[in-house]
PAZAPA-4460 file (N, C-alpha, C; in steps of 0.05 Angstrom, whole numbers, plus 32768, in hexadecimal, padded with zeros to 4 digits):
% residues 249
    n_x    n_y    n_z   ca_x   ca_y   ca_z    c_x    c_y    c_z   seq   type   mol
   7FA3   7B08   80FB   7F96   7B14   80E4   7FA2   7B30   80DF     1      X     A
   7FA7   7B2E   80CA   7FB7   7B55   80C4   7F9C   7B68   80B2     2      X     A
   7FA4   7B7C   80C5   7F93   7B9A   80C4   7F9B   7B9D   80A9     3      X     A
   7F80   7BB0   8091   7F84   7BB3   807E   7F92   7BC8   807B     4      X     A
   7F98   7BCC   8066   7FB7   7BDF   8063   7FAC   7C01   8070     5      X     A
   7F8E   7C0C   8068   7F88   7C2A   8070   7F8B   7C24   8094     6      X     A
   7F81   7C09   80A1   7F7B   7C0A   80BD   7F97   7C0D   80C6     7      X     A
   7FA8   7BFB   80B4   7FCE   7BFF   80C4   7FD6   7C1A   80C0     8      X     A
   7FD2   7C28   80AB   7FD5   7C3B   80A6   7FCD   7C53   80C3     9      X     A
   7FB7   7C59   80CB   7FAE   7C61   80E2   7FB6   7C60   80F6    10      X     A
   7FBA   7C3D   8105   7FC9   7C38   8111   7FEA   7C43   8113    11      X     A
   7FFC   7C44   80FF   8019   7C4B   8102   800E   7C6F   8108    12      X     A
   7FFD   7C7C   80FE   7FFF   7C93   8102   7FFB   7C9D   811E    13      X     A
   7FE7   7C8A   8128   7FE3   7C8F   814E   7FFE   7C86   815B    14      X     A
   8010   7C6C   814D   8019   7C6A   815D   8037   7C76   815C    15      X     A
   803C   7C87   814C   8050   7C93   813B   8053   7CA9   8150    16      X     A
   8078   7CB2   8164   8078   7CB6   816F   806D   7CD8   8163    17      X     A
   8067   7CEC   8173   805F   7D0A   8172   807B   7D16   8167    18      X     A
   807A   7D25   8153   808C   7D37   8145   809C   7D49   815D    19      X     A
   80B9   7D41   815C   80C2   7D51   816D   80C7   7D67   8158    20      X     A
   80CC   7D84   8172   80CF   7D9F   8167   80ED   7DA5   8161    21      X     A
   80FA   7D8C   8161   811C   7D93   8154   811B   7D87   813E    22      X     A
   810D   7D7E   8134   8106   7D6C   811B   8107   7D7C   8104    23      X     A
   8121   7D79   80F1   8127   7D92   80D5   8116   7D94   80CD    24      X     A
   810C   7DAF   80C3   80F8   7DBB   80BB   80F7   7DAA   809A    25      X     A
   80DD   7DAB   8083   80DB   7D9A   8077   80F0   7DA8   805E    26      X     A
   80F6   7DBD   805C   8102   7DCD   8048   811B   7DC1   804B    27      X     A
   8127   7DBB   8066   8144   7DB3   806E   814E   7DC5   807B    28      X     A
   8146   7DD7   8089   8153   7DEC   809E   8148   7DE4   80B4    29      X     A
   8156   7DE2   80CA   8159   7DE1   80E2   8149   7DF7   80F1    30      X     A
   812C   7DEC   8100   811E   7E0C   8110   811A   7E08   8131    31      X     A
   8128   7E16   8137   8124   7E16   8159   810F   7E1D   8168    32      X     A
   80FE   7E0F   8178   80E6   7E17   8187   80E6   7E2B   818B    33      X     A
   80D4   7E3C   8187   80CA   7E5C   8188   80D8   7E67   817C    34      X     A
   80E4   7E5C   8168   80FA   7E76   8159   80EF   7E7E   813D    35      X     A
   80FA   7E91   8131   80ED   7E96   8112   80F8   7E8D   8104    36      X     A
   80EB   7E7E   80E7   80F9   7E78   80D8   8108   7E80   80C8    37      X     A
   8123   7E89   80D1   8138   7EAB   80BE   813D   7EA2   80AA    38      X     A
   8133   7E80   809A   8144   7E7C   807C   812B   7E86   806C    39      X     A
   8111   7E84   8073   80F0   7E87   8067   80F7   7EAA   806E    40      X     A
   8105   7EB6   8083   8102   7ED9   8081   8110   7EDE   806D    41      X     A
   812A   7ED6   806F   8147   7EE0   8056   8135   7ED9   8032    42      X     A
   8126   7EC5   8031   8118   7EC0   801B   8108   7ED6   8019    43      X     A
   80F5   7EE4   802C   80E2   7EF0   8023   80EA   7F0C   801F    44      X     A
   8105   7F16   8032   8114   7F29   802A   8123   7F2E   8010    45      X     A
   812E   7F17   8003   8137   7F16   7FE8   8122   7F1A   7FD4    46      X     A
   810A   7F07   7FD7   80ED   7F0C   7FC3   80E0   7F2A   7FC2    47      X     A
   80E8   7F3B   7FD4   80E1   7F4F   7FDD   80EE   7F63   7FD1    48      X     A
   8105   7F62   7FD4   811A   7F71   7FC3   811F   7F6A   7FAF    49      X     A
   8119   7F53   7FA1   8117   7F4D   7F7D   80FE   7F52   7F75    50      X     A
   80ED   7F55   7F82   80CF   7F67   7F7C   80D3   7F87   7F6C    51      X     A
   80EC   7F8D   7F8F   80E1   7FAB   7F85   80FD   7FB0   7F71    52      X     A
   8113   7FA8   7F70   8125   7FAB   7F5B   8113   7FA7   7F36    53      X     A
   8104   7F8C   7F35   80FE   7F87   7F21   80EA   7FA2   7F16    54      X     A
   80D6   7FAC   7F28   80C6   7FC2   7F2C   80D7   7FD9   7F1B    55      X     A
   80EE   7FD5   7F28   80FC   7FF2   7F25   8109   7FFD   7F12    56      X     A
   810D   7FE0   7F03   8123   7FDF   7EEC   810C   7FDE   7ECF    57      X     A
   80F7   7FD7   7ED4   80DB   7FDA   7EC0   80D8   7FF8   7EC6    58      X     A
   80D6   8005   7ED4   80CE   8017   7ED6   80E4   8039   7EC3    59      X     A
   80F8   8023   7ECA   8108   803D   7EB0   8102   803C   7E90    60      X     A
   80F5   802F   7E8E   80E6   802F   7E6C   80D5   803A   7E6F    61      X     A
   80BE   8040   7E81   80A8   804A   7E77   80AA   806C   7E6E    62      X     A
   80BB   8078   7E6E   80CB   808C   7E63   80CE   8090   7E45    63      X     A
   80D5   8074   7E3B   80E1   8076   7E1C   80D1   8070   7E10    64      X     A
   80C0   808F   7E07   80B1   8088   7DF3   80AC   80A6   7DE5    65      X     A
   80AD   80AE   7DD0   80A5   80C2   7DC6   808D   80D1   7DD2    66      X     A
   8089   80F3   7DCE   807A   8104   7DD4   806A   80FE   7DC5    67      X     A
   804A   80FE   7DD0   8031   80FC   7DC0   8028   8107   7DAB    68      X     A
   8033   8120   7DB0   8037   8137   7D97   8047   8139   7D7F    69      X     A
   805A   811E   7D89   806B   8124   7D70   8063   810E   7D5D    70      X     A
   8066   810E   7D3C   805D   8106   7D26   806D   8105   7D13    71      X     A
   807A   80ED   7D0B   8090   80E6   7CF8   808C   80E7   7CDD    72      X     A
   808D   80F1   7CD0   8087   80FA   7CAC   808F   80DF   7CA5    73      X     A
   80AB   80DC   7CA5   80BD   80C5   7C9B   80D2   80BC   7CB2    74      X     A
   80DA   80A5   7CAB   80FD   809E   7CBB   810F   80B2   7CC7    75      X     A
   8110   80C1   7CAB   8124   80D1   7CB8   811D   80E7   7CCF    76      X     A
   80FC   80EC   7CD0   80F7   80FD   7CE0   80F0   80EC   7CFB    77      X     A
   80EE   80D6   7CFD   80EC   80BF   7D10   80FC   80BD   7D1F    78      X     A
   8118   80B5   7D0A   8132   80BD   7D1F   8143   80D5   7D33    79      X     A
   8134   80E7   7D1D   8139   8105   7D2D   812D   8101   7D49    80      X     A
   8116   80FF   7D46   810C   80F6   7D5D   8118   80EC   7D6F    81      X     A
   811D   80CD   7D6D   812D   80BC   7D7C   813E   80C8   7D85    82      X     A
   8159   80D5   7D77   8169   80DD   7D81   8161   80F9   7D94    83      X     A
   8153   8103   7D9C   8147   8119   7DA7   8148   8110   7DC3    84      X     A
   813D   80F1   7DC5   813C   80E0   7DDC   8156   80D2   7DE6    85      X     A
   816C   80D8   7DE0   8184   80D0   7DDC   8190   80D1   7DFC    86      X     A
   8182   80E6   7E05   818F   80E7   7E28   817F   80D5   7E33    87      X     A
   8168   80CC   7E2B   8153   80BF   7E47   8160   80A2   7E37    88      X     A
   8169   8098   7E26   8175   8081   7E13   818B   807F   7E27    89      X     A
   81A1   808D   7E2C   81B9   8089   7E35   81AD   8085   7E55    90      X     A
   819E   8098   7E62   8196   8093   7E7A   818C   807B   7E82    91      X     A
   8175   806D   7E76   816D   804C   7E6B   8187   803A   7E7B    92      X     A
   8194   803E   7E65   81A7   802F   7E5E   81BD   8027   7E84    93      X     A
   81C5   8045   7E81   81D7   803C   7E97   81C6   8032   7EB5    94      X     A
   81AD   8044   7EC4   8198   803E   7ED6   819B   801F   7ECF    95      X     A
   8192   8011   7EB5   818D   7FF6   7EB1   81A4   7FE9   7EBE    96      X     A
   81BB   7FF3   7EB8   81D2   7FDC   7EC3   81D7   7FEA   7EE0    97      X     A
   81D1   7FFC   7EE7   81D4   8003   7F07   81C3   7FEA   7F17    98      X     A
   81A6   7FEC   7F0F   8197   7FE0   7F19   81A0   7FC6   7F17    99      X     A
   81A8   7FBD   7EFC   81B9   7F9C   7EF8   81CD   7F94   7F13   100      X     A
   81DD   7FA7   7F0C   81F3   7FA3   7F24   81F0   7FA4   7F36   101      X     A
   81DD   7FB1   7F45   81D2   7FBC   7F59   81C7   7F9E   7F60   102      X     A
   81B8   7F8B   7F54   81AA   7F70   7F57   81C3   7F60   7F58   103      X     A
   81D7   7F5E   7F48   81E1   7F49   7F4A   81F0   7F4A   7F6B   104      X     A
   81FA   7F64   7F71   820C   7F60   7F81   81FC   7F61   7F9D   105      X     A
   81E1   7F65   7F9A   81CC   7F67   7FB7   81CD   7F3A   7FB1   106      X     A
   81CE   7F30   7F99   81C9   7F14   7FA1   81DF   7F0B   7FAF   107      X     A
   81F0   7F13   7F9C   820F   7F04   7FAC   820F   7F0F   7FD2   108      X     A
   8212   7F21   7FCD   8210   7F23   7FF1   8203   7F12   7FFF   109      X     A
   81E9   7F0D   7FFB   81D5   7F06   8009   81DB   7EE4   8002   110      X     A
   81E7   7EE1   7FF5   81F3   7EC6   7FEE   8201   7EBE   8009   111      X     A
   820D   7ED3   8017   8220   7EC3   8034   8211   7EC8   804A   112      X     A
   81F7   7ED3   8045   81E7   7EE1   8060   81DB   7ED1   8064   113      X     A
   81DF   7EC6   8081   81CB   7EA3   8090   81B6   7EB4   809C   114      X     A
   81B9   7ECA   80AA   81A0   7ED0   80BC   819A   7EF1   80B9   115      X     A
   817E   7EFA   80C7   8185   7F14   80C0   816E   7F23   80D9   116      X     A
   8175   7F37   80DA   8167   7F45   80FB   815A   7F63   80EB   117      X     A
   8148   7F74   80FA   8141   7F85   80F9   8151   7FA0   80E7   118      X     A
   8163   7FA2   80F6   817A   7FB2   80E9   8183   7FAF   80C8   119      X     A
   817C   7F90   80CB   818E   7F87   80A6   8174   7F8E   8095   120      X     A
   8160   7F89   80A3   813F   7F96   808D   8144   7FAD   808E   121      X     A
   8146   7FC3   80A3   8148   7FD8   8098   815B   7FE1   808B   122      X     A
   8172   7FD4   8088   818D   7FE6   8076   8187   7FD5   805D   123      X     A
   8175   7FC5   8057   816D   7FB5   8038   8152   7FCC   8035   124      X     A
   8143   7FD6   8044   8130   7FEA   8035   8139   8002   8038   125      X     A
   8157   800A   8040   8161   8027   8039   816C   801B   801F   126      X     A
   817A   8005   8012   8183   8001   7FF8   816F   8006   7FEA   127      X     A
   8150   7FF7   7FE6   813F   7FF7   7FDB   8124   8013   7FDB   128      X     A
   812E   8021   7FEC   812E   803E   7FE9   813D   8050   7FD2   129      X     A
   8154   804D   7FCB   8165   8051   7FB9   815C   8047   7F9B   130      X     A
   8156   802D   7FA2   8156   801E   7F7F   813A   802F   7F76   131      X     A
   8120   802F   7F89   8103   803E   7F83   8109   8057   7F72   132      X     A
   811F   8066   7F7E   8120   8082   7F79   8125   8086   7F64   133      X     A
   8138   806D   7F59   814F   806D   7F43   8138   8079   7F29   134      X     A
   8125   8074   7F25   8114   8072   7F12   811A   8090   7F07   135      X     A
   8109   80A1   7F22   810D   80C4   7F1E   812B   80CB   7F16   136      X     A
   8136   80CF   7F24   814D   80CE   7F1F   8163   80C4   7F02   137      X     A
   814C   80B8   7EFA   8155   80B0   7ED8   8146   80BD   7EC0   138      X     A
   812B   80C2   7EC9   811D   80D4   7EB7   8123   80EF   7EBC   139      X     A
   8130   80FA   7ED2   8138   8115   7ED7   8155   8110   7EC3   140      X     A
   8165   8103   7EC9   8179   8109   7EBD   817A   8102   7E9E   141      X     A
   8169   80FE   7E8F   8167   80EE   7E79   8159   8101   7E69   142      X     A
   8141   8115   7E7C   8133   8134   7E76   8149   813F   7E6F   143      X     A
   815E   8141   7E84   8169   815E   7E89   8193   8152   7E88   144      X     A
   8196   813D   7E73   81AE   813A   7E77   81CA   8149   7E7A   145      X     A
   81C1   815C   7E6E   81DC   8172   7E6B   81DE   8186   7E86   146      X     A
   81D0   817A   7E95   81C9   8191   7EB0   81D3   817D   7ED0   147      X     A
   81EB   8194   7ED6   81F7   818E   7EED   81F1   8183   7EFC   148      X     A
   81CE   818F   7F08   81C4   8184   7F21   81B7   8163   7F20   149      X     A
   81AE   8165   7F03   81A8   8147   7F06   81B9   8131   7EFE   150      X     A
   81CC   8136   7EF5   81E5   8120   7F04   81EB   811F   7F16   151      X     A
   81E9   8134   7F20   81EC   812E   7F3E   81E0   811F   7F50   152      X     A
   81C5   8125   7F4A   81B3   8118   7F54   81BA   80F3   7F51   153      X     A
   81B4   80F7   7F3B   81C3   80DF   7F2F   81CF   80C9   7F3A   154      X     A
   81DA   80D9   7F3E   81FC   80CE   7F41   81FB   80CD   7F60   155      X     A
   81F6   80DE   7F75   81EA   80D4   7F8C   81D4   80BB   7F92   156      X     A
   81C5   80C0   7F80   81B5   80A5   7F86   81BF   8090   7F7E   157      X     A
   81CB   8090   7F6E   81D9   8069   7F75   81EE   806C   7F82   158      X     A
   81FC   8083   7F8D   820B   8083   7F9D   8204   8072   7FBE   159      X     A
   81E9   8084   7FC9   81DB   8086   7FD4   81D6   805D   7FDC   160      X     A
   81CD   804C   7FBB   81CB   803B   7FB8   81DF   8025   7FC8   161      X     A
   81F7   802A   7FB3   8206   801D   7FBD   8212   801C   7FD2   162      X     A
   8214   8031   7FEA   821A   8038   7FFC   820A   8028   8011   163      X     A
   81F4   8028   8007   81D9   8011   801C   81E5   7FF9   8023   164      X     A
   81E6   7FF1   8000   81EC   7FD1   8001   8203   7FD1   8010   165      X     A
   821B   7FE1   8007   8239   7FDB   801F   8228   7FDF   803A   166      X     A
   821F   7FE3   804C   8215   7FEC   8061   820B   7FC9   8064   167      X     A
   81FE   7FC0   8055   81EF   7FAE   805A   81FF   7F8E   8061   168      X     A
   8216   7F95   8050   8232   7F7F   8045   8237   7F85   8066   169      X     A
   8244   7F9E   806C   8251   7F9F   8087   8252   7FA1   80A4   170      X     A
   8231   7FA1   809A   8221   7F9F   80B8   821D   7F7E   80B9   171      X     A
   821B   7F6B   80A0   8213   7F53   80A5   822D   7F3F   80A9   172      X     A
   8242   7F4F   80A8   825D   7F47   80B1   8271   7F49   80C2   173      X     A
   8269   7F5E   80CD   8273   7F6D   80E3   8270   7F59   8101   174      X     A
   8286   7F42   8101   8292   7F32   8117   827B   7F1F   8109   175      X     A
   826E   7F1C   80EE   8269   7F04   80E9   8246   7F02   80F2   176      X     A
   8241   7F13   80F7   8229   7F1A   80FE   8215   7F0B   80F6   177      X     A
   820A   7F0F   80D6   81F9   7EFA   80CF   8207   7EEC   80B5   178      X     A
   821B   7EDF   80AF   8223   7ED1   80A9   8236   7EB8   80BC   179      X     A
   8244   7EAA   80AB   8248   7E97   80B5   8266   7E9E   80BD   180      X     A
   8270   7E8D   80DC   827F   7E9C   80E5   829F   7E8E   80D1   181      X     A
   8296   7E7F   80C6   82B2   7E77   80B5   82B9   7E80   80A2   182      X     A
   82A3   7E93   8098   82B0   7EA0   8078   82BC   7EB2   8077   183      X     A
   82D5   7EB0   8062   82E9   7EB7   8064   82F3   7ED5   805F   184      X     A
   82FD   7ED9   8070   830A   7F02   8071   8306   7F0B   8056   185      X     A
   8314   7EF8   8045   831B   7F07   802B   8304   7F03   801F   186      X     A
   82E9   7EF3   801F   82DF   7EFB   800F   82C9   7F16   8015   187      X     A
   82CB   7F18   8032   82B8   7F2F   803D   82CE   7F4B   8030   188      X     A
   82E5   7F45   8037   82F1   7F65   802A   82EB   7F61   800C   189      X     A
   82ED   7F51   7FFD   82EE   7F4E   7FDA   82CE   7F5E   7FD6   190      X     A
   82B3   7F53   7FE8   829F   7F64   7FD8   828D   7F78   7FEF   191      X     A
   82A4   7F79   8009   82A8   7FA0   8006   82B3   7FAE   7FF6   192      X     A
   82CD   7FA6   7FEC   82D0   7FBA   7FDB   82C6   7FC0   7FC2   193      X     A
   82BA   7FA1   7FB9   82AC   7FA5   7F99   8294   7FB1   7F9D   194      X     A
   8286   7FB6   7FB4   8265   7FBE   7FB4   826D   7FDD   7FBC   195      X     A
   8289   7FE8   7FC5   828B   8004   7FCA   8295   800E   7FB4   196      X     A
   82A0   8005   7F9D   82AB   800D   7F7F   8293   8025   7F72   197      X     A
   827E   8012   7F78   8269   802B   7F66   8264   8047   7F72   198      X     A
   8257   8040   7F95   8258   805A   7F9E   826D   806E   7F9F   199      X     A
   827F   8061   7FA2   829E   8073   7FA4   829D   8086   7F86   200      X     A
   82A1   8072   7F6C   82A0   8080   7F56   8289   8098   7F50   201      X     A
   8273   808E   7F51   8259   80A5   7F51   8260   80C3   7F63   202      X     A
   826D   80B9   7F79   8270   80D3   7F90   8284   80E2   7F81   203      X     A
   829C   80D6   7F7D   82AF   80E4   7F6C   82A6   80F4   7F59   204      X     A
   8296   80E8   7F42   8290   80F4   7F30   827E   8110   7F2F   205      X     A
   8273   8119   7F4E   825F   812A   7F54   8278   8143   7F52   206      X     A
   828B   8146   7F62   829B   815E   7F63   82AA   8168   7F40   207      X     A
   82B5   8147   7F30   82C1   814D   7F1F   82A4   814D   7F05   208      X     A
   8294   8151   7F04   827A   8154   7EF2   8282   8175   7EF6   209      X     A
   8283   817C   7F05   8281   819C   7EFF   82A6   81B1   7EEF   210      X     A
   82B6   8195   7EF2   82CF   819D   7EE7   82D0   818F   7ECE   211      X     A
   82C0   817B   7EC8   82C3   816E   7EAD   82AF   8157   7EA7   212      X     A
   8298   815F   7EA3   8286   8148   7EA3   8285   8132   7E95   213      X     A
   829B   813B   7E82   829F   811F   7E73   82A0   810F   7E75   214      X     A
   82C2   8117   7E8E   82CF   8100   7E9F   82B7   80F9   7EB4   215      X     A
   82A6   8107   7EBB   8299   8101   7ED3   8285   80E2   7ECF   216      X     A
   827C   80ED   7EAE   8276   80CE   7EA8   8284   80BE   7EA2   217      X     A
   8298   80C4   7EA1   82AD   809F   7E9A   82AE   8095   7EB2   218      X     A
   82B1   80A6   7ECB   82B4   8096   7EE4   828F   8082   7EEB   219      X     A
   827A   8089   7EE1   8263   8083   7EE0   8269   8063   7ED4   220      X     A
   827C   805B   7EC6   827C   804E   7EAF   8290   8033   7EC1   221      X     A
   82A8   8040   7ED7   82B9   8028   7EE4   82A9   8017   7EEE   222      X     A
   8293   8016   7F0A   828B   7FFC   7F17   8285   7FEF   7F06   223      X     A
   8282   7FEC   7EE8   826C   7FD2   7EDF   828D   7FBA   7ED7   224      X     A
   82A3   7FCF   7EEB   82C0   7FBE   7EE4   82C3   7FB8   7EFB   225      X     A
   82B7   7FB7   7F16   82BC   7FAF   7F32   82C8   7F94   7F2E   226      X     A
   82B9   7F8D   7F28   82D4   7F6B   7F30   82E9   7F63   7F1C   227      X     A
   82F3   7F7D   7F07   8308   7F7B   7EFF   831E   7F92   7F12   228      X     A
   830C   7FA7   7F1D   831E   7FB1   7F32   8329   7FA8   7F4B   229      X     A
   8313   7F93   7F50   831D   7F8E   7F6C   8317   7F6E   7F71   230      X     A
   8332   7F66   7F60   8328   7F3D   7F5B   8336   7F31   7F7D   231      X     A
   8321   7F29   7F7C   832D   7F1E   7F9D   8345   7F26   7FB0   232      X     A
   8333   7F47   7FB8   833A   7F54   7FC5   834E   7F6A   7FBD   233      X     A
   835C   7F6F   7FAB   8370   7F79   7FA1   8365   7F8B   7F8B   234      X     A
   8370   7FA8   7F8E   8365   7FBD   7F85   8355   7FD2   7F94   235      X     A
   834F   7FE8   7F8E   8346   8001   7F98   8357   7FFF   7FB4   236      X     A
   8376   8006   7FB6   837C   7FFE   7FCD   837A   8018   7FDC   237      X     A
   8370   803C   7FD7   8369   803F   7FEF   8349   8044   7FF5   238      X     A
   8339   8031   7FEC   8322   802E   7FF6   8329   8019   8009   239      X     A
   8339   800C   800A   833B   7FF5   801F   834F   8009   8032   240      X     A
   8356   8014   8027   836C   801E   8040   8355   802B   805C   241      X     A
   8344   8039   804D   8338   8047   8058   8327   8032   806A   242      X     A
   831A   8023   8060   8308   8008   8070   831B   8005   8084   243      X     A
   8333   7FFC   8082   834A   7FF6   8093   834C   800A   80A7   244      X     A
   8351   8019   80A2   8353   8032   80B8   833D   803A   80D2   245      X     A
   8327   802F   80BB   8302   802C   80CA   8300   801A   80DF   246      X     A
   8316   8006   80D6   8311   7FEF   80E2   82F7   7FDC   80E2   247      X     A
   82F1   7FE0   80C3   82D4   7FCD   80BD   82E2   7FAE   80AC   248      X     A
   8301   7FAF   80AE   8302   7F92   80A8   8318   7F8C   80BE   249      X     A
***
């Protein structure tokens, strides 16, 4: 006589051998008895840092908006206005694609990074120390555009920025560390050099801002050309010379 389908049911489950602990996790990653799960950390580190990027990059608008006091007759006295706000407009603007770039190239990295230790959280919350700041650092200079020190400022803090993220690229590659040990030389030198393009430029531009600030902002203006400067691997050749000499490739 056969058991009704809930009693068989019961039955295969008692008699269904015990879940071994090498058994792929249900996501499809592989988890070793007592170990942590580093693909659920690397997720919560990414969600973490697209938190506070997204945070950061809202946060340069709340700036653009007219003085309470001021009162537009007509258009044309509207635009006077507007244009009044013309530095914290330009400031907007570039912060916005710092922070852009700043995201795209924190994804791509983290695109080759399998595992990650103590050390890689803290050199991802010295980046994300940087992007927080970026805010001040944009309403100061956007107050006070025509003034030395806060380009400087400026201009150090995404220096500051990008300098993290390379830190972060070369500590998670350095003999392959937490990536995978097959990926290939050239593409670890291709986005060292593209993630060092911005800080390099910003630093530069701190000494020559005080000889020609013009030029100081056109150099502000090269990284958003990083992977036309440096297309698989080729270009900025003595920033690589220098890596080379470091012996960080």
């Amino acid at each position: 006589m056969s058991l009704p389908k809930s009693a068989r049911s019961k039955a295969d489950k008692r008699s269904a051998p015990p879940a071994s602990p090498e058994a792929p996790h249900p996501e499809g990653h592989h988890l070793e008895p007592g170990k942590p799960d580093t693909a659920l950390g690397l997720e919560r580190l990414l969600f973490f840092s697209d938190a506070v990027l997204a945070i950061a990059i809202t946060l340069l608008a709340i700036d653009l908006k007219l003085p309470e006091a001021v009162t537009a007759k007509d258009s044309a006295e509207l635009g006077h206005h507007l244009l009044e706000l013309g530095g914290k407009f330009l400031s907007f603007f570039i912060s916005f694609a710092v922070i852009g770039l700043s995201w795209l190239s924190h994804h791509r990295l983290f695109a080759y990074i399998r595992r990650y230790n103590a050390t890689l959280l803290g050199l991802n919350l010295l980046f994300l120390l940087g992007v927080t700041f970026l805010p001040f650092a944009t309403d100061l200079l956007g107050s006070h555009f025509g003034f030395l020190l806060a380009r400087t400022l400026y201009a150090a803090t995404v220096a500051f920025i990008g300098l993290a993220e390379t830190l972060i690229w070369l500590y998670a590659t350095r003999n392959r560390r937490l990536v995978d040990r097959e990926l290939d030389a050239g593409v670890i030198r291709t986005l060292t050099l593209r993630s060092l393009v911005a800080p390099v430029f910003f630093l530069l531009s701190i000494p020559l801002a005080y000889v020609s600030p013009g030029w100081a902002l056109v150099l502000w203006v090269v990284p958003a050309f990083a992977n036309v400067l440096v297309p698989g691997g080729r270009g900025c050749g003595f920033i690589e010379a220098a890596l080379t000499s470091a012996k960080l490739f």
